[in-house]
C-alpha positions, 0 to 999 in steps of 0.5 A: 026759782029757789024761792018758787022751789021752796014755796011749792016745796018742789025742788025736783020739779022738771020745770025748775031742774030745766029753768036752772039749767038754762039759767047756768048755760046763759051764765057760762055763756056770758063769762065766756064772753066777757073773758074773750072780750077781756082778753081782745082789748088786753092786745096791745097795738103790735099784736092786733097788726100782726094778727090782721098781717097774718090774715094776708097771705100774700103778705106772709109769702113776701115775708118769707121770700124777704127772709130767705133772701135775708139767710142767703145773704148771711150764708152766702160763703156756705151756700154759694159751692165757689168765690164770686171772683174765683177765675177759669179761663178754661170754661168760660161763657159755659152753658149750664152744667152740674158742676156750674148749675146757671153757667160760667161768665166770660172769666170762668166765673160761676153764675150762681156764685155770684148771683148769691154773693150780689144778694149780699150787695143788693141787701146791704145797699137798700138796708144802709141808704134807707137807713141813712135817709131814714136817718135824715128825713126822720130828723128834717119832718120832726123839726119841720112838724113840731117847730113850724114857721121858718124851721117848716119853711126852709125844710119844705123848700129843701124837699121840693127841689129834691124832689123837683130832679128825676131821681135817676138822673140825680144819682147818675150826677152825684155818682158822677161827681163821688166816683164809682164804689159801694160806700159812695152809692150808700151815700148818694142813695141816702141822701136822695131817698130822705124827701119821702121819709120827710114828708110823712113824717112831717105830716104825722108830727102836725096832726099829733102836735095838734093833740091834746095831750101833747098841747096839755105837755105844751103847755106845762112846760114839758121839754121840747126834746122828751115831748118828741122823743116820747110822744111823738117818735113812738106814735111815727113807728109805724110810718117808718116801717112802712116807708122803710119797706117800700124804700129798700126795694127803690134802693136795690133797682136804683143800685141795679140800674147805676152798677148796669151804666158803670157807675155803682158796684165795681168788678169784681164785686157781685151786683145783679145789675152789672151782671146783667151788663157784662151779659149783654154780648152773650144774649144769644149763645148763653141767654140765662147770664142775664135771664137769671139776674133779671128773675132775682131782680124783680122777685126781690123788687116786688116781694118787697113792695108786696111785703111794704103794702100788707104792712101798711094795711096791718098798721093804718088804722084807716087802711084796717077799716 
């Protein structure tokens, strides 16, 4: 365009002054562009999860709901207006009041006290016994996967006759054998929870030990342990998250259901499912005793699950497309 400018000796032509400036928006246009696809393939992995998770409204409200649960448990010597074990015989098996919001218990206990105080108890079940079984199972698939043969062998057995017992049935048994109380029931639940931690992360250690960069590490002579402490954990992250946050919930129904047969949290403990137990003969004349901890229960069950499976969407890959 100069050099036709210069050749007519007509630079304040209106074709030319016109042909320049779509000349220079097209051009603007392409930088833009470019600077909006630089920054796009600048996101890291977290980063594009977390937007796509964002998009996922349902996800973010069971997100937000988990993080209540998670500051009412924190605060709940602030929040909870008296002690969970603190005893009036004078008001017993009262309806609700502005003094007791949700009633009084056979002791003279506040309802809503102790349904605050057990959110401590439900919480600390699923976090600990998760963690425990993540704790095993984490180590059971990684040996599994990358050493194969008898190593995959003797750890597959092991699963399948875990998995071969109904659960419940399973942990009424180990229960029944390690006594009642809240550190027994982490245990119990921690050791039973690790088959499923176990198996996705056996799968995912086969399919990355196929690679080829880990082969080329192989091969080289790299070392067994930093192969699996920096190329293949760090590629099983998003699993664990996942199976952690679909594996809380199953710990808080399976605390719930023990402490309701008597064999789980013992009084005068808080725990949602015991409450629903002692609550049994006054169905009729105080209905919210067990109406209100069964409400928490499956607001807490099912916030988890909803929050476990935006997660899963946001992180599998296959899942995104």
């Amino acid at each position: 365009i100069r050099v036709m400018a210069l050749f007519t000796s007509d630079k304040n032509s209106k074709k030319v002054q016109k042909t320049e400036a779509v000349l220079e928006d097209a051009a603007k246009a392409q930088e833009e562009e470019q600077a909006a696809t630089k920054k796009v393939r600048a996101q890291s992995y977290w980063q594009v999860s977390w937007n796509i998770f964002k998009k996922n409204k349902l996800g973010m409200i069971c997100l937000g709901i988990v993080l209540a649960l998670a500051i009412i448990a924190i605060l709940a010597p602030v929040i909870a207006p008296y002690s969970y074990k603190d005893q009036n015989l004078a008001i017993q098996n009262q309806n609700p009041t502005f003094a007791h919001l949700l009633g009084t218990d056979e002791y003279g206990r506040d309802i809503l006290s102790r349904i605050i105080y057990g959110c401590q108890i439900s919480l600390s079940v699923g976090i600990i016994s998760q963690a425990i079984a993540l704790f095993i199972g984490l180590v059971a698939g990684v040996a599994a996967g990358y050493y194969g043969r008898w190593v995959d062998s003797v750890v597959s057995f092991i699963i399948q006759v875990f998995s071969s017992f109904p659960f419940l049935l399973f942990a009424i048994l180990i229960m029944f054998v390690m006594g009642p109380g809240l550190i027994n029931l982490y245990i119990a639940l921690g050791l039973l929870m690790w088959t499923t931690t176990a198996r996705l992360i056996r799968g995912d250690v086969m399919r990355l030990k196929n690679s080829e960069y880990i082969q080329s590490c192989i091969l080289s002579g790299g070392n067994s342990f930093r192969i699996i402490m920096k190329h293949l954990l760090p590629n099983c992250i998003s699993t664990l998250i996942v199976v952690s946050t679909l594996g809380i919930p199953s710990a808080i129904l399976s605390e719930a259901t023990l402490s309701f047969l008597g064999l789980g949290v013992q009084p005068p403990e808080a725990s949602w499912g015991q409450m629903i137990a002692a609550s049994q003969p006054y169905l009729a004349s105080q209905p919210l005793y067990s109406i209100a901890p069964g409400i928490v229960i499956i607001i807490t069950v099912m916030s988890f699950n909803l929050l476990g499976d935006a997660l899963r969407d946001a992180l599998d890959p296959k899942m995104r497309s």
